[in-house]
SETI-727092 format. One line per 3 residues: number of its first residue (from 1); their letters; for each residue x, z, y of C-alpha. Coordinates in nm, 3 decimals. Example, Ala and Ser with C-alpha at 12.3 -4.5 7.8 and 13.67 -1.06 7.14 Angstrom:
residues 2
1) AS) 1.230/0.780/-0.450; 1.367/0.714/-0.106
END
This chain:
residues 392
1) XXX) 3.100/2.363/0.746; 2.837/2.626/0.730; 2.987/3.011/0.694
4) XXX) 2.882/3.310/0.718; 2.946/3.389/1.090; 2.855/3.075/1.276
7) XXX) 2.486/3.040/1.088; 2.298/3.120/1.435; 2.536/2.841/1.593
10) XXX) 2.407/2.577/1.324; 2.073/2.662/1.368; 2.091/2.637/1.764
13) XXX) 2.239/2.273/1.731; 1.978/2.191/1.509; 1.701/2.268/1.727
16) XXX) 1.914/2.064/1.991; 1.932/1.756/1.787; 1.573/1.779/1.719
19) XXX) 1.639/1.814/1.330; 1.488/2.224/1.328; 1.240/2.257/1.080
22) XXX) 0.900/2.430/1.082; 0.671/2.547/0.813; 0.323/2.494/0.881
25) XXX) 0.136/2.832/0.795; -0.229/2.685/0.599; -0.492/2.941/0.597
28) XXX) -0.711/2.738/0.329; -0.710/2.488/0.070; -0.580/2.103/0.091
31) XXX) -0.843/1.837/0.224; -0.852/1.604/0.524; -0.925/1.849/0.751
34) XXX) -0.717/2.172/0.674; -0.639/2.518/0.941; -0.338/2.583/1.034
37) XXX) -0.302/2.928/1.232; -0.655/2.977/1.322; -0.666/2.611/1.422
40) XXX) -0.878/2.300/1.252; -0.637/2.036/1.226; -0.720/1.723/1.047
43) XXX) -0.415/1.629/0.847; -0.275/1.324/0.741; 0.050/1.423/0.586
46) XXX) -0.051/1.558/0.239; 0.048/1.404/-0.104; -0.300/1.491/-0.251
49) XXX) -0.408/1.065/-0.262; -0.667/1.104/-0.466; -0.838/1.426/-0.256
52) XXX) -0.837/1.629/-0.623; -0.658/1.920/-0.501; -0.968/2.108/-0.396
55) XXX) -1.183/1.964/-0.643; -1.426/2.180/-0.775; -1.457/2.069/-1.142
58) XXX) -1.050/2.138/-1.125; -1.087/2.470/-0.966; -1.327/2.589/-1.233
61) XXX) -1.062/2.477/-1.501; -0.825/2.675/-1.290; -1.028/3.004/-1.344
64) XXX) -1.129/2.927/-1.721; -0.773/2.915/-1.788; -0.684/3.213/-1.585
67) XXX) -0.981/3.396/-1.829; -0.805/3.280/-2.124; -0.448/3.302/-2.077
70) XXX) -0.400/3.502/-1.785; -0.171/3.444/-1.455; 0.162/3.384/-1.608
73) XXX) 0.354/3.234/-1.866; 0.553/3.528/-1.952; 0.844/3.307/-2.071
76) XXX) 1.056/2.963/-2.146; 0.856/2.730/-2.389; 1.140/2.835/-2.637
79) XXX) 1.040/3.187/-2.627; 0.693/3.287/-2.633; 0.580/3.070/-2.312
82) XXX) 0.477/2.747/-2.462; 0.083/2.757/-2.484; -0.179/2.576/-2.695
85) XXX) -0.286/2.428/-2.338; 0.066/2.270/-2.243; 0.095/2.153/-2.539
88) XXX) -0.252/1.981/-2.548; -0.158/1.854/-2.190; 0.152/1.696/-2.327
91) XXX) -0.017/1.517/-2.555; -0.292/1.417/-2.306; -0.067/1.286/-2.094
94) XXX) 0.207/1.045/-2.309; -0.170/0.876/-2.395; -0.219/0.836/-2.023
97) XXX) 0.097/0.667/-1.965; 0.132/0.541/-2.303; 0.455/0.684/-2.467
100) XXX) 0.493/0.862/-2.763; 0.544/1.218/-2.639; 0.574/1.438/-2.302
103) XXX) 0.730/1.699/-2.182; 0.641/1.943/-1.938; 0.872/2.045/-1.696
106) XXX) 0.824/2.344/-1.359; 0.861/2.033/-1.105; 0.997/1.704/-1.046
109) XXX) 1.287/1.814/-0.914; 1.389/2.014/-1.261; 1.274/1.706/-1.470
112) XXX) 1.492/1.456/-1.287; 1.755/1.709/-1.314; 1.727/1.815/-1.674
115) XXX) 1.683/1.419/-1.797; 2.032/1.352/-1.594; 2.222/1.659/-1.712
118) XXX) 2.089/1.624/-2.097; 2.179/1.242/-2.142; 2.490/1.218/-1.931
121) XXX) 2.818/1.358/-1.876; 3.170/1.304/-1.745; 3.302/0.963/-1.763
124) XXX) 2.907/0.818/-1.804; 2.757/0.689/-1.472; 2.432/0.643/-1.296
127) XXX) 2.343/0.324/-1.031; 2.081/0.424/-0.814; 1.886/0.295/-0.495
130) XXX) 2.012/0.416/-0.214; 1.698/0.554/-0.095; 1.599/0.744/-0.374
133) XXX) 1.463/1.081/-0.375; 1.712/1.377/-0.330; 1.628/1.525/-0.672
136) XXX) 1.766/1.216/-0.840; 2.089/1.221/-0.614; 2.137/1.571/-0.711
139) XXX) 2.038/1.479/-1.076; 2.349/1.301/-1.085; 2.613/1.454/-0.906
142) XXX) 2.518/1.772/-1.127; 2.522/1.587/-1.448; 2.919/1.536/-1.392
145) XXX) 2.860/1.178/-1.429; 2.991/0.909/-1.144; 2.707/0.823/-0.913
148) XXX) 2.694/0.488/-0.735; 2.436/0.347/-0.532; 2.344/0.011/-0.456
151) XXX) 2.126/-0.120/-0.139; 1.847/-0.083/-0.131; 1.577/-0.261/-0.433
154) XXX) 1.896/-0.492/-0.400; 1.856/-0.624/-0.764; 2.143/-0.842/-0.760
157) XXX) 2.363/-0.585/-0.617; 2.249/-0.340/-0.906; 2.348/-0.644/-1.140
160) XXX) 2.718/-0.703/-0.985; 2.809/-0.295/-0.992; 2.719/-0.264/-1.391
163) XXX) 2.878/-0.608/-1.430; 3.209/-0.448/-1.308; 3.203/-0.110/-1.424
166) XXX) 3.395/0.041/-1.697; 3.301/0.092/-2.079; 3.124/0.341/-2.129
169) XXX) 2.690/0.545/-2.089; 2.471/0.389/-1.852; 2.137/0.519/-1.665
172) XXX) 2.034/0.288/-1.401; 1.768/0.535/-1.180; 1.476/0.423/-0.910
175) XXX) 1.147/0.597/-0.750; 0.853/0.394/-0.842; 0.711/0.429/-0.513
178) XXX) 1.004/0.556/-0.246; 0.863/0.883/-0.121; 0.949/0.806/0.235
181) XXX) 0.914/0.403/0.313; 0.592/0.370/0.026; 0.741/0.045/-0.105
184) XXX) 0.753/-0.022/-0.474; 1.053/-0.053/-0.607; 1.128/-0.400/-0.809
187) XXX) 1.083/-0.239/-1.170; 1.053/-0.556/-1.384; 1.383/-0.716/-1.230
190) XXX) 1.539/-0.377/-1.249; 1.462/-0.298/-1.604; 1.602/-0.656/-1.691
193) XXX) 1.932/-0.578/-1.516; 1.961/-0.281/-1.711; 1.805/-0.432/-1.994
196) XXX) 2.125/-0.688/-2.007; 2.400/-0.432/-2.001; 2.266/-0.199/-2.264
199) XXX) 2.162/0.095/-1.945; 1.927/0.368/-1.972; 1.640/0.273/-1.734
202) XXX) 1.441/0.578/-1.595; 1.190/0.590/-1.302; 1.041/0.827/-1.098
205) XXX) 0.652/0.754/-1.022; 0.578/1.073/-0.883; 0.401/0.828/-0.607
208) XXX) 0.231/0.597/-0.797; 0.077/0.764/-1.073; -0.290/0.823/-1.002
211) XXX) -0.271/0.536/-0.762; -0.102/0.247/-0.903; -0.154/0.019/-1.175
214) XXX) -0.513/-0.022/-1.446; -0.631/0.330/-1.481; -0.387/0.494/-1.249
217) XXX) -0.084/0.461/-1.465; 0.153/0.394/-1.222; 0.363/0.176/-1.106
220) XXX) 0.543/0.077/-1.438; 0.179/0.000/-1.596; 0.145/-0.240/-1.284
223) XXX) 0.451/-0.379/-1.333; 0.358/-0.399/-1.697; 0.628/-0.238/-1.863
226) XXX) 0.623/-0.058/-2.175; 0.841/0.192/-2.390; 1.117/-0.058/-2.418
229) XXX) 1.145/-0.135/-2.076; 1.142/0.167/-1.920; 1.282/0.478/-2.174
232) XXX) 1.261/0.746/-1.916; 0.924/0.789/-1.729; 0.932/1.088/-1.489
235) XXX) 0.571/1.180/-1.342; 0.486/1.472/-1.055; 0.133/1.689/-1.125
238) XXX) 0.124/1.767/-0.741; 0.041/1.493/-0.587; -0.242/1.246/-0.696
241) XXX) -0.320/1.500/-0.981; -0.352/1.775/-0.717; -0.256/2.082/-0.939
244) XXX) 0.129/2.160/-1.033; 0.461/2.088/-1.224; 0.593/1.742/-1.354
247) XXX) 0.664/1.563/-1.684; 0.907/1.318/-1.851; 0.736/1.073/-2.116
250) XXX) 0.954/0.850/-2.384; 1.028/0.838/-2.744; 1.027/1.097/-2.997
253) XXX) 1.373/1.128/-3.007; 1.401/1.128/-2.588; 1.187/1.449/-2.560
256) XXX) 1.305/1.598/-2.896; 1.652/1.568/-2.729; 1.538/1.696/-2.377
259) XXX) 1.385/2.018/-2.509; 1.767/2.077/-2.692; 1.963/1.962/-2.406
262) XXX) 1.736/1.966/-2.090; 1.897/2.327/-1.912; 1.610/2.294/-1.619
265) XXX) 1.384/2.325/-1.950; 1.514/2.537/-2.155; 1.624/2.798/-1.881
268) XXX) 1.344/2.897/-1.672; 0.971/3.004/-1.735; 0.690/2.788/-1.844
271) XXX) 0.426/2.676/-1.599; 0.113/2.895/-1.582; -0.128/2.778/-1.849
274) XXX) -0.395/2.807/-1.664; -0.240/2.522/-1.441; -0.196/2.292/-1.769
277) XXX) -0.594/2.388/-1.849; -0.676/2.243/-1.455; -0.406/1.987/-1.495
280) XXX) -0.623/1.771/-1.823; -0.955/1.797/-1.560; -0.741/1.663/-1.302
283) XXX) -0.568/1.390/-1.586; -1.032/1.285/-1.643; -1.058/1.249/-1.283
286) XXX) -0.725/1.035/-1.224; -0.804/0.846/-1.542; -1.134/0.789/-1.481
289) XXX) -1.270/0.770/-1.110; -1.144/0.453/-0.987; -1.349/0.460/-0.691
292) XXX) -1.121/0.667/-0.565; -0.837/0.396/-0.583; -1.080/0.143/-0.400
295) XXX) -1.113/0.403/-0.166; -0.774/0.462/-0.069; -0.749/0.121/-0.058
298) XXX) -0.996/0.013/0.203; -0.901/0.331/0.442; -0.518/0.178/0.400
301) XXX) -0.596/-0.149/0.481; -0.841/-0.007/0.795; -0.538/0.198/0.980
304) XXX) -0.290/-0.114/0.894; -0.518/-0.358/1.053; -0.553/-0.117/1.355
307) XXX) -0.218/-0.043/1.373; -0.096/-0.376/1.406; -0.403/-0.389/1.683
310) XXX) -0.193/-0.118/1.872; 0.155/-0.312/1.811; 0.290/0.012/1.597
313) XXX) 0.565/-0.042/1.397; 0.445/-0.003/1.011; 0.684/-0.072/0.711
316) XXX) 0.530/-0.329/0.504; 0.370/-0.161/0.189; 0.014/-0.115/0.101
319) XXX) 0.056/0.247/-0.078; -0.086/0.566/0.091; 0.271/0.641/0.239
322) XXX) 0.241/0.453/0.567; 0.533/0.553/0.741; 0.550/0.444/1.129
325) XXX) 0.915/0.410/1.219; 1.064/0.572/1.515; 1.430/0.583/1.534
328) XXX) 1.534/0.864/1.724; 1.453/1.209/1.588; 1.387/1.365/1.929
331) XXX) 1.100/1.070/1.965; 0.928/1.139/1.640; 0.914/1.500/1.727
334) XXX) 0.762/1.419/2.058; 0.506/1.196/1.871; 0.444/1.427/1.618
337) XXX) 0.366/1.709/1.862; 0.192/1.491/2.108; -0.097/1.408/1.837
340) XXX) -0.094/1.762/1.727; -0.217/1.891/2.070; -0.481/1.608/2.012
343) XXX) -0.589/1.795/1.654; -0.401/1.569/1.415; -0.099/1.732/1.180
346) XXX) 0.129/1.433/1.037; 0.495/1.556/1.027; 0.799/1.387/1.171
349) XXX) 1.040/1.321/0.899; 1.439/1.348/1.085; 1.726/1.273/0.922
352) XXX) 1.878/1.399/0.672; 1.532/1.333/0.471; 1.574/0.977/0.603
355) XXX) 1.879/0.767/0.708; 2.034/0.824/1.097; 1.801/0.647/1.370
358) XXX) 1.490/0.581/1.123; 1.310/0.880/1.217; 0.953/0.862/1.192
361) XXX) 0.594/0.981/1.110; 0.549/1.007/0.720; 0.150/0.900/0.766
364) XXX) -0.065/0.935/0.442; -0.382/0.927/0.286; -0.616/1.093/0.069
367) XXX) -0.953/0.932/-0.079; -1.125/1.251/0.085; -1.039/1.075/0.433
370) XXX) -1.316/0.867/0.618; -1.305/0.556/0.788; -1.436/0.783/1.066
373) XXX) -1.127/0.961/1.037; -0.898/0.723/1.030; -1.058/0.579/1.344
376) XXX) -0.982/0.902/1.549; -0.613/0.873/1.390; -0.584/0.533/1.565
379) XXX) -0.737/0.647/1.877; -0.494/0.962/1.892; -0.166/0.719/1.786
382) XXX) -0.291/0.480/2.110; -0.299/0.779/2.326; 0.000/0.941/2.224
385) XXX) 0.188/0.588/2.274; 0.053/0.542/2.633; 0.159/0.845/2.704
388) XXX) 0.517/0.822/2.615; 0.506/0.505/2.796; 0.373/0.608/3.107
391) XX) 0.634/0.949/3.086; 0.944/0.713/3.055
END
């Protein structure tokens, strides 16, 4: 237990166990190459897959928004904070994904939150993957619902725990794409499960929207699910959209009852308009530029094949995530470092982001990478490896 006179001793055994954490100071924007300190560093570790984050059509949507609505909000959507621009983005984006309405919300981490909190309560329960991301965990132990978690996309094991629970509110929860292993999650089998005992059926594709699925819908479009099949849609505006803040998507009478209900909505301030205006260029660019898709694509399927060249461990997805596995966290760290001193910044992720002994690189890619690049990755991952060979 943490208090407040032994905080310097938890922090010393954390740098012992390798599990000390270290913000990376950027002195520019996002991109494939970025500087960090005074240094050039090219970086795969961002969530920007589509390379919009920089873009300069969504930077000049940034300032025309600043010149219209100014820096801030000023207030909750309920009070005098909800602008003509989130509320055209709203409605820009439930045609993306193809749901009646949206609903803007500061991050993913408040939408997950706010969607748990609003439809459950004590004596309802959530099933979720075990290897969700934390906001959903936290979604439902703060919803006062009863959390359990089956293994991992273990369908049948999802099937058996709502077969044997009590009467009673159901929300069966998954990521689309798992933020830390890039595997899809099965969503069709999933939806049926919770399809045949009358769940709730929500999923978070902050990772596979604007790569996944025809136009960049996601991973529920590829799975081709609609309304029915999946009620709660939950989708991030920092990653493959590049700018800020998240959404849910569903019926009319979902988002009607989130903006009543939804406290991580109706308590805090309203994302910057301006963000909203740069968010629908960002939504033209996702929707529309599918070379970037191919892109990603063909610079994924270059490292894999050199990575399995090299022997390196991979987990066996075809997303940008491309996590190399580890094990110890002292070992990633040494990895991690090792290719930094050779100019490339991907970040060890250590327990208790990922499960005890499956430590490992979190590698990733944009559609602003080369092939170039991802050459030099290889070359620096084949050093790095020889090295800790010939050390041990």
């Amino acid at each position: 237990m943490i208090t407040m006179k032994n905080l310097a001793e938890q922090l010393e055994r954390r740098r012992q166990d390798s599990l000390y954490r270290v913000r990376a100071v950027l002195d520019g924007p996002q991109g494939p190459e970025v500087s960090v300190n005074g240094n050039s560093l090219l970086s795969f570790c961002s969530n920007d897959y589509l390379g919009l984050a920089d873009h300069p059509d969504i930077i000049d949507a940034f300032h025309r928004g600043l010149d219209r609505y100014g820096a801030g909000s000023g207030a909750s959507h309920l009070v005098t904070g909800h602008s003509r621009a989130h509320h055209e983005l709203e409605a820009a984006l439930a045609e993306f994904v193809q749901r009646p309405r949206a609903l803007l919300f500061s991050t993913g981490y408040m939408a997950n939150l706010g969607v748990m909190s609003a439809l459950l309560g004590r004596g309802d329960r959530i099933f979720e993957d075990r290897l969700n991301h934390a906001s959903l965990l936290d979604g439902a132990r703060l919803s006062d619902a009863r959390l359990q978690r089956y293994a991992h996309a273990d369908v049948p094991a999802l099937d058996a725990a709502l077969a044997s629970a009590p009467p009673g509110e159901y929300l069966v929860a998954t990521d689309g794409v798992f933020s830390m292993d890039g595997d899809v999650a099965p969503l069709a089998e999933l939806s049926a499960s919770a399809a045949s005992h009358a769940a709730w059926f929500m999923v978070d594709d902050a990772h596979g929207l604007g790569v996944l699925g025809p136009g960049g819908r996601g991973s529920v479009a590829a799975a081709g699910l609609d309304l029915q099949a999946v009620p709660v849609l939950v989708g991030t505006l920092g990653k493959a959209f590049g700018t800020f803040g998240a959404f849910v998507a569903g019926s009319e009478e979902l988002i009607e009852t989130l903006i009543q209900a939804a406290r991580t909505y109706i308590y805090t301030t309203a994302l910057p308009p301006a963000v909203a205006v740069a968010t629908r260029t960002a939504l033209q660019h996702v929707r529309d530029d599918e070379w970037r898709r191919d892109r990603l694509a063909v610079l994924v399927a270059r490292f894999r094949a050199g990575a399995a060249q090299l022997g390196l461990q991979l987990a066996d997805t075809a997303t940008p995530i491309q996590p190399l596995l580890v094990g110890k966290a002292r070992d990633a760290l040494a990895l991690s470092e090792a290719l930094r001193a050779q100019g490339i910044l991907v970040t060890a992720i250590r327990p208790p982001t990922v499960p005890e002994g499956t430590a490992r690189l979190r590698i990733t890619f944009s559609a602003a990478h080369t092939e170039a690049q991802v050459d030099r990755l290889l070359d620096a991952l084949e050093k790095s490896f020889a090295t800790e060979i010939t050390e041990k």
